[in-house]
Every structure is written in C-alpha cells, then in structure tokens.
C-alpha positions as CSV (number, residue, x, y, z in Angstrom):
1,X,-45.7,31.4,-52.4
2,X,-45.1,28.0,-54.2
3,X,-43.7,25.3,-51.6
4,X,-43.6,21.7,-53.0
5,X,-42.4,19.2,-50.4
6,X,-42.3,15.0,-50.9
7,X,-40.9,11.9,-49.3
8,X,-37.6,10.0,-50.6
9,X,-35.2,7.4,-49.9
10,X,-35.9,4.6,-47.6
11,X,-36.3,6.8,-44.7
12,X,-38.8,8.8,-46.5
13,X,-37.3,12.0,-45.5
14,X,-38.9,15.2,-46.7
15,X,-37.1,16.9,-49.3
16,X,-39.2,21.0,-50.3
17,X,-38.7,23.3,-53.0
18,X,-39.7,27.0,-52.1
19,X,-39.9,29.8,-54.6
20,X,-42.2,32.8,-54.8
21,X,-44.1,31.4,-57.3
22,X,-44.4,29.2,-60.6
23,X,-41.4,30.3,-63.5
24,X,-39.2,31.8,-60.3
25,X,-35.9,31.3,-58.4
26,X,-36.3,28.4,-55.8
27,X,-34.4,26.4,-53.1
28,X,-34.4,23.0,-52.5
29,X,-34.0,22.1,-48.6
30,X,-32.6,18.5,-47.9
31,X,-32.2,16.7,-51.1
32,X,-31.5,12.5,-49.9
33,X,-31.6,9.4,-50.9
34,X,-33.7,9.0,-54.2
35,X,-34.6,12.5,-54.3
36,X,-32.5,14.3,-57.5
37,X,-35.1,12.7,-60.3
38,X,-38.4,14.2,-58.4
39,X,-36.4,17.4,-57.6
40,X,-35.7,17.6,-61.8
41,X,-39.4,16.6,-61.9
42,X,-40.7,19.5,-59.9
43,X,-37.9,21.8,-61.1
44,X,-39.5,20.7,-64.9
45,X,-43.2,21.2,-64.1
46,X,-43.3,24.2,-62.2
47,X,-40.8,26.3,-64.4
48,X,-38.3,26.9,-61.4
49,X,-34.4,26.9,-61.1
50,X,-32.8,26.4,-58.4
51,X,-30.5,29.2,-56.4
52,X,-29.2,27.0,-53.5
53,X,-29.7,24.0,-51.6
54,X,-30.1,24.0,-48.1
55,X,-29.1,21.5,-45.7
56,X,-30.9,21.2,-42.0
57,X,-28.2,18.8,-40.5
58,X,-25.7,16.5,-42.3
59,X,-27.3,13.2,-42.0
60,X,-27.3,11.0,-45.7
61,X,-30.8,10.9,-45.9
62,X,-31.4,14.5,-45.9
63,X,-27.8,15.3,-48.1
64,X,-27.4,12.5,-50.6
65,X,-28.5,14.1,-53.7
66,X,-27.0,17.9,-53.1
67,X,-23.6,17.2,-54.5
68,X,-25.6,16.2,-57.8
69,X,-28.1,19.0,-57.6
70,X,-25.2,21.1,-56.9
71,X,-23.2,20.2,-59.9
72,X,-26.0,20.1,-62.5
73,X,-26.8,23.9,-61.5
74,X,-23.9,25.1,-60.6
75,X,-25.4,26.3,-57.0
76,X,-24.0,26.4,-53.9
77,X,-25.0,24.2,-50.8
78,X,-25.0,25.8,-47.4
79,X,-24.6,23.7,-43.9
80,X,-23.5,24.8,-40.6
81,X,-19.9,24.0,-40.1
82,X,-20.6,21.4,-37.3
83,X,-22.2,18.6,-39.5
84,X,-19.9,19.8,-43.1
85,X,-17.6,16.0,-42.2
86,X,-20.8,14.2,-42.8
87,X,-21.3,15.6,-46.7
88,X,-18.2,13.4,-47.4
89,X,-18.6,10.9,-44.8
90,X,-22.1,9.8,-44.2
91,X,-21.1,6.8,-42.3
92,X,-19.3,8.3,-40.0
93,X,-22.7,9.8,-38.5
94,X,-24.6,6.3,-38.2
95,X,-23.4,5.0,-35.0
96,X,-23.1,1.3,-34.5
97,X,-26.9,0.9,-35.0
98,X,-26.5,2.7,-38.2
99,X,-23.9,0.8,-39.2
100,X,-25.6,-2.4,-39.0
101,X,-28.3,-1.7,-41.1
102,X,-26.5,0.2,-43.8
103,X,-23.0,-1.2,-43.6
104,X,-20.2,1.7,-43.5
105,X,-23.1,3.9,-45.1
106,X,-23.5,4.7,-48.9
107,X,-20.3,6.6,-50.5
108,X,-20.5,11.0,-50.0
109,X,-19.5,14.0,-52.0
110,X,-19.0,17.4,-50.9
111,X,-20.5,19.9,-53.5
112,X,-18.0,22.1,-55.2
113,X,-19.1,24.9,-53.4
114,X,-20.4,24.7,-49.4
115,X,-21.0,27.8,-47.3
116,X,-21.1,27.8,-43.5
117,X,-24.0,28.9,-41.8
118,X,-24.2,30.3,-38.4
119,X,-27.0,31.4,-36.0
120,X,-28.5,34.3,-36.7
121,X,-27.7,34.1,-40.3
122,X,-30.3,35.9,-42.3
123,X,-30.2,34.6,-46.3
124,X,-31.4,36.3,-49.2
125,X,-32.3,33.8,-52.3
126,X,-34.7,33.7,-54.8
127,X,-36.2,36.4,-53.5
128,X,-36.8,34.7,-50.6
129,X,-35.9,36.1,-47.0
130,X,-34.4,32.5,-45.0
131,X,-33.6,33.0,-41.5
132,X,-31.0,30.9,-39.6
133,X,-31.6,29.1,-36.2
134,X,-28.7,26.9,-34.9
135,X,-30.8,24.3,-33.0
136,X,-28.1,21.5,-32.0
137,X,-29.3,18.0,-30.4
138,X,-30.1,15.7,-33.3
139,X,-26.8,16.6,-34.3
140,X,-24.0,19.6,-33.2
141,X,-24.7,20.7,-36.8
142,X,-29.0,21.0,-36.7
143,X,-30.5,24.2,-38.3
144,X,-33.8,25.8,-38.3
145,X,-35.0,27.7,-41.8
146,X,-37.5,30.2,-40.9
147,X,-39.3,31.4,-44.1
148,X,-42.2,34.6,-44.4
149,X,-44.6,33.7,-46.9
150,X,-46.2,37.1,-49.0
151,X,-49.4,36.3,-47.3
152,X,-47.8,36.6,-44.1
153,X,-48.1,33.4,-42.8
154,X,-44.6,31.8,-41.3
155,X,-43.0,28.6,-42.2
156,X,-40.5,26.5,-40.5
157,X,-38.3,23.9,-41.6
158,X,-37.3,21.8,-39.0
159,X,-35.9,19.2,-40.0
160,X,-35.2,16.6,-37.5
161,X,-35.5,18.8,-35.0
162,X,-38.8,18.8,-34.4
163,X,-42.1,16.3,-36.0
164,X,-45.6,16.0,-35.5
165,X,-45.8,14.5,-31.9
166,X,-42.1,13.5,-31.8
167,X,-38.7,15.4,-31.9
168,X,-35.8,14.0,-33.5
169,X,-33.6,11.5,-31.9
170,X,-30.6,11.6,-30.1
171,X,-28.5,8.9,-29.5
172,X,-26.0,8.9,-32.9
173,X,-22.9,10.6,-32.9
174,X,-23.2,14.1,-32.5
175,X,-26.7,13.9,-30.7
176,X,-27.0,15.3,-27.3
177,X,-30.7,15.3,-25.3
178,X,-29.8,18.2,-22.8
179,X,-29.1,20.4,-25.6
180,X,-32.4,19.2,-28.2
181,X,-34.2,20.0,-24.8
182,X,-32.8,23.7,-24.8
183,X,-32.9,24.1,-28.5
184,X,-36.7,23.1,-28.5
185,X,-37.1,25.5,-25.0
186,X,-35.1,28.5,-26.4
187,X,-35.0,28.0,-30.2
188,X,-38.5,26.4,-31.1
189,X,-41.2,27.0,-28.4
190,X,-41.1,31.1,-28.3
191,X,-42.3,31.0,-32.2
192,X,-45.8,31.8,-33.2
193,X,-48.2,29.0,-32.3
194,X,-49.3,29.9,-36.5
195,X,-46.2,29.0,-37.7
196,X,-46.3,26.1,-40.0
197,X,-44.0,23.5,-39.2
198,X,-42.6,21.6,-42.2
199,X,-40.6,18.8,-41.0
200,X,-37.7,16.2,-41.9
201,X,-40.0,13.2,-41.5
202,X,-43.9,13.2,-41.4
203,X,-46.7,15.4,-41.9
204,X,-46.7,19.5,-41.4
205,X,-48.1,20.5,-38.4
206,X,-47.8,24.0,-36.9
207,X,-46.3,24.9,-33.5
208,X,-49.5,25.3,-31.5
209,X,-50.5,22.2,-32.1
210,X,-47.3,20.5,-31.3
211,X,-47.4,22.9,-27.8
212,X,-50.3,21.8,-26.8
213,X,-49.9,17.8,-27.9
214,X,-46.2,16.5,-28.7
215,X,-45.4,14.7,-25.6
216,X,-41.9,15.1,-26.2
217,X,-42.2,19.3,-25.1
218,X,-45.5,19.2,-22.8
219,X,-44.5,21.0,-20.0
220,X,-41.0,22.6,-21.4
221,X,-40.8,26.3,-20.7
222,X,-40.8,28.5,-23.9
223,X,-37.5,30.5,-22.7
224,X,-37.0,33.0,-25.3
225,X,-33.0,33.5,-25.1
C-alpha cells in the first residue's frame, strides 16, 4: 500500500494520499491551505489519480484546496453533514480567537459534488475498503477513516481527533470536551494498540503508544459501544 502524507498551510496540517500502490486509484484526505500544488506533485510522481477526497472535519486548514482538487478531477468530496456549512464558510468555524488572527477567515467553495457521511459508513474507492467513525468533539462534524493495508496492518486517520500526546481542541464553535472524551473512550481507545495513527497535525504514532503515554486519555476507559 502506497500512503504519502505531508504538512501545508500555515498550520501545517497533514494532508495523505492512499492508493494500493504506484500507477493506481488514490484518495486524498484533507487537502488545506497550500496543499493542491504538492497534491498535483505527488499525483505526478507516483502515477496516481485521484477517486475522491475525504474530509475529517470542516475546518479551512484541512478543506481549502478540495473544491480545486475536486474540480480539476471531476471527483466527489465526502464530509459528514454536521461540518458541510464550513466548506463555504470557513470563518464561521474560527471563533473570536480565530477571527483575530485570520480576520473573517479566507473565502470557501463547496465542490460541485459533496456526499454525506454517516457512522458506520463503510466506503469502497480505489480499491480501497475506508471505514467510517463519527467521532464528534473537535467539531459536531469530526470523522475517523479506518483503512486495512494488504499486509494487514491498520491505519487510522484521525484527524484532529486525536495527535501524538495531545487530542484536538475544543473550544471553537462546534467543539464540545464531554463528547471528544466519549469519542476517544468509545470511538478511539477499543482499536488495536497496532493500529497506526496518521494524524491531522504532527507525527504518526500508533494507538498503544498513545494509551500508554498521551496524557490527555491516561486513565479513560476503552468502552467499546
């Protein structure tokens, strides 16, 4: 399995491309700020066209670029229904904090075509099977993207959900600790403790290690709903 991940924007927010291999099918998970000429740059090198683009929550920094990537492809972008407002609206996601550093936020564009997801949904693209996990508490609209590798390892995009040694914040609009803290109980903590975690910000890391050090979940009970 080919998985290509890098930094952009100013926020430095991971941006992937997964495919099966080199010359295949891929996705491209949260395309920001900054990040459509590497993805045309990976897309170039590696011989792979893109099926979809997948969103982990609405926020800009993790959307910018799909309405681009969308319309240059002609590919759908798929978000859960909570956090579509923010596709067209970035700004209206930054708070008053947010605000004051970015102004009213830089301008949005829905893509052409958006699909819903919902928890439990189970996609089939690129030959890839993507399963759903509605984790809300960053924002209403957070998703997990659990991916089987043909080695038969597991990865997990997390977005902001979850980091090495941190989890993702929770005091802009739509942010709610009580439910991050079930999400990470129910949602995040009963996976695999091999299952490598590929985040919104930051390095990978893998679940055991973040059971066994993030402070942020020491001591949460892995309650399997």
């Amino acid at each position: 399995m080919l998985v290509l991940g890098f930094p952009a924007g100013p926020l430095q927010a991971n941006c992937y491309l997964l495919a099966r291999g080199e010359g295949e099918p891929c996705v491209v998970v949260d395309p920001g700020q900054d990040a459509a000429e590497p993805v045309a740059q990976q897309l170039d090198k590696h011989g792979l066209t893109p099926e979809a683009v997948l969103l982990t929550h609405g926020h800009f920094d993790h959307v910018f670029a799909a309405a681009q990537l969308c319309a240059d492809h002609d590919i759908p972008a798929h978000i859960h229904p909570a956090d579509r407002y923010m596709l067209a609206d970035p700004g209206a996601a930054l708070g008053e904090m947010g605000k004051q550093l970015f102004g009213d936020g830089p301008a949005g564009e829905e893509p052409a075509d958006v699909r819903e997801l919902a928890d439990g949904d189970v996609l089939e693209i690129a030959g890839l099977r993507i399963d759903v996990t509605h984790t809300p508490g960053h924002t209403g609209g957070s998703v997990l993207f659990g991916v089987g590798t043909d080695e038969g390892g597991r990865l997990l995009l997390s977005g902001d959900t979850l980091f090495t040694g941190a989890i993702g914040r929770t005091d802009l609009p739509g942010g709610d600790h009580g439910q991050m803290l079930e999400s990470l109980s129910t949602k995040v903590l009963p996976l695999d403790d091999e299952t490598v975690v590929l985040p919104g910000h930051g390095p990978t890391t893998t679940i055991g290690r973040e059971r066994a050090g993030n402070p942020f979940i020491l001591g949460l009970p892995a309650d399997a709903h």
